[in-house]
C-alpha positions in Angstrom: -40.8 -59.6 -62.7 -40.0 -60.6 -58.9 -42.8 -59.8 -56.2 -42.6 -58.4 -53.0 -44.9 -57.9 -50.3 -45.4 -54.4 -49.0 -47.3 -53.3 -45.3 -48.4 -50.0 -44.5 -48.5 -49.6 -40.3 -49.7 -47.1 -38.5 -48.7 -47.3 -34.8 -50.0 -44.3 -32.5 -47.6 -46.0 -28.8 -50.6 -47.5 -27.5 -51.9 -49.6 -31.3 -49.8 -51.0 -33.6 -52.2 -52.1 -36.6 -51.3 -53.1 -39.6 -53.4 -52.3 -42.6 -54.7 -55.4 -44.5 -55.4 -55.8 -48.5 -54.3 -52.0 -49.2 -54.7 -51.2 -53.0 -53.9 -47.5 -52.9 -51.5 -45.5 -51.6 -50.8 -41.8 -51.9 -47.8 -40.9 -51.4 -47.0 -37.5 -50.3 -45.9 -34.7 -53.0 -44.0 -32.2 -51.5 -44.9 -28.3 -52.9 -44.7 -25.0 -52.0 -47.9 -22.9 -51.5 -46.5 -19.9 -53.3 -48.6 -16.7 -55.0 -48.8 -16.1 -58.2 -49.6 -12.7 -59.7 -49.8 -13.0 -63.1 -49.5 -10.0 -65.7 -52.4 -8.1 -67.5 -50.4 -6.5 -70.0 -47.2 -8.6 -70.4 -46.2 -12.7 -70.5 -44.4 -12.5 -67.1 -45.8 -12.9 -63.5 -44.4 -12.3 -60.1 -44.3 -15.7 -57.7 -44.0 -14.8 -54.2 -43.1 -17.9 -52.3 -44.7 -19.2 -49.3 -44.4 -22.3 -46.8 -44.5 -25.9 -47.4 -47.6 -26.9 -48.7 -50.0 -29.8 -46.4 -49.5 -33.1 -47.5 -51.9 -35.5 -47.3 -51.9 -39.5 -47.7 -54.8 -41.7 -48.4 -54.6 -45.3 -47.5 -57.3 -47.5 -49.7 -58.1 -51.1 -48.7 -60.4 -54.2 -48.5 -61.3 -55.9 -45.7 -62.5 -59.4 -46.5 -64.6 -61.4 -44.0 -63.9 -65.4 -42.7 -67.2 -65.8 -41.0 -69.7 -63.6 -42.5 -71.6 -60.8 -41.0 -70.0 -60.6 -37.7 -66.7 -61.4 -38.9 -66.6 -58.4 -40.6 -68.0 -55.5 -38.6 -65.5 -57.1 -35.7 -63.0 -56.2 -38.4 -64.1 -52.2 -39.5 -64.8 -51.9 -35.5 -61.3 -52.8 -34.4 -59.9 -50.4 -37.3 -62.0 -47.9 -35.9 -60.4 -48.5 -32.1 -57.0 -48.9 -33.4 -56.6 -46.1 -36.2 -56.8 -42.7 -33.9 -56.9 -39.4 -34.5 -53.9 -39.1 -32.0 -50.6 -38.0 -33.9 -48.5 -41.2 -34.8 -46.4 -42.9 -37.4 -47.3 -44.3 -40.5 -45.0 -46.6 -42.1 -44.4 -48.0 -45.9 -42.2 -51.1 -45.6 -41.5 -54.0 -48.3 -40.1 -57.6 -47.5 -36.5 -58.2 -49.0 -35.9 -61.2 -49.8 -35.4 -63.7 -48.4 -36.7 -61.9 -44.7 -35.8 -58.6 -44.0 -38.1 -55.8 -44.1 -37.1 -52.3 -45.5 -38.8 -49.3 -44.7 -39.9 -47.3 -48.5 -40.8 -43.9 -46.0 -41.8 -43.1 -42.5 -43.5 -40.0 -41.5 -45.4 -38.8 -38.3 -49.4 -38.3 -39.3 -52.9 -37.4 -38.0 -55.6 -39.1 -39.3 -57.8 -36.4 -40.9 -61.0 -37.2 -41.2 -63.0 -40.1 -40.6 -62.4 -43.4 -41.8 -64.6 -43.8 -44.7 -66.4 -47.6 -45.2 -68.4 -47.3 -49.0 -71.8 -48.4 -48.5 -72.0 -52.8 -48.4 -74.4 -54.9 -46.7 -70.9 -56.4 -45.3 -71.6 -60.4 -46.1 -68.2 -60.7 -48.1 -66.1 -57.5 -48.2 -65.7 -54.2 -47.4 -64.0 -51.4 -49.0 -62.4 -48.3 -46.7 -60.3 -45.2 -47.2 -58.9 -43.4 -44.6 -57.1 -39.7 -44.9 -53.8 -38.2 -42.9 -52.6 -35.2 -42.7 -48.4 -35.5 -42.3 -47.5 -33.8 -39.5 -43.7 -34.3 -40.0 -41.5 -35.9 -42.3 
C-alpha cells in the first residue's frame, strides 16, 4: 500500500490557508432536486425534474498545539481570519511522487456557516468542522 500526502486549500485572493490534520472530507454528490408524485392507486409515479441540487462540503480537522494554551487559540484565531465567508476556492490536491502535486478537484465555495470548534479546554488539541456551500464547479 503506498502513501500519499493530501492538502485541502482554501484561498479566497487575499488568504491562502492550508488546512492542517484534516480527517474528513465530504466530497460533493451531484443530484437533481426533482418531485416526486407517487401513485395512490397504482405502482407508478410521475418525477418532474428540477435544478441541480446544493452541494455542500464539510472539512473536519485537528489542530494540535506546540506551546500550550496560547499556542492554540493563536491557531483557531488565525483560521477564523483566514477562512472567510467571501466566495473562494477550495482545493483537494495529493503529492505524486517523487514532488509534484496533483489537484483530486477544485471548485469555487462559500463558507456556510460558522466554523464550528467542539467544546476543549484547548491545552493539547482541538477539533473543528467547517461547512461550504459550492458555488461552482
Amino acid at each position: 500500500m503506498s502513501s500519499y500526502s493530501v492538502e485541502i486549500i482554501f484561498s479566497d485572493g487575499t488568504y491562502t490557508y492550508t488546512f492542517p490534520q484534516v480527517y474528513s472530507v465530504s466530497d460533493p454528490k451531484e443530484g437533481m432536486k426533482s418531485t416526486v408524485h407517487g401513485g395512490t392507486r397504482s405502482d407508478g409515479s410521475i418525477v418532474i425534474p428540477g435544478g441541480k441540487r446544493s452541494q455542500d462540503i464539510v472539512v473536519k480537522g485537528t489542530l494540535f498545539d506546540q506551546d500550550g494554551y496560547e499556542d492554540l487559540t493563536t491557531l483557531m484565531n488565525t483560521m477564523r481570519t483566514e477562512v472567510t465567508t467571501d466566495e473562494a476556492t477550495l482545493t483537494m490536491r495529493h503529492l505524486q511522487p517523487p514532488a509534484t502535486w496533483v489537484n483530486d478537484w477544485q471548485y469555487t465555495v462559500r463558507r456556510s456557516d460558522e466554523i464550528e470548534f467542539a467544546p476543549s479546554l484547548r491545552t493539547g488539541s482541538q477539533k473543528y468542522s467547517i461547512p461550504f456551500l459550492v458555488i461552482s464547479y
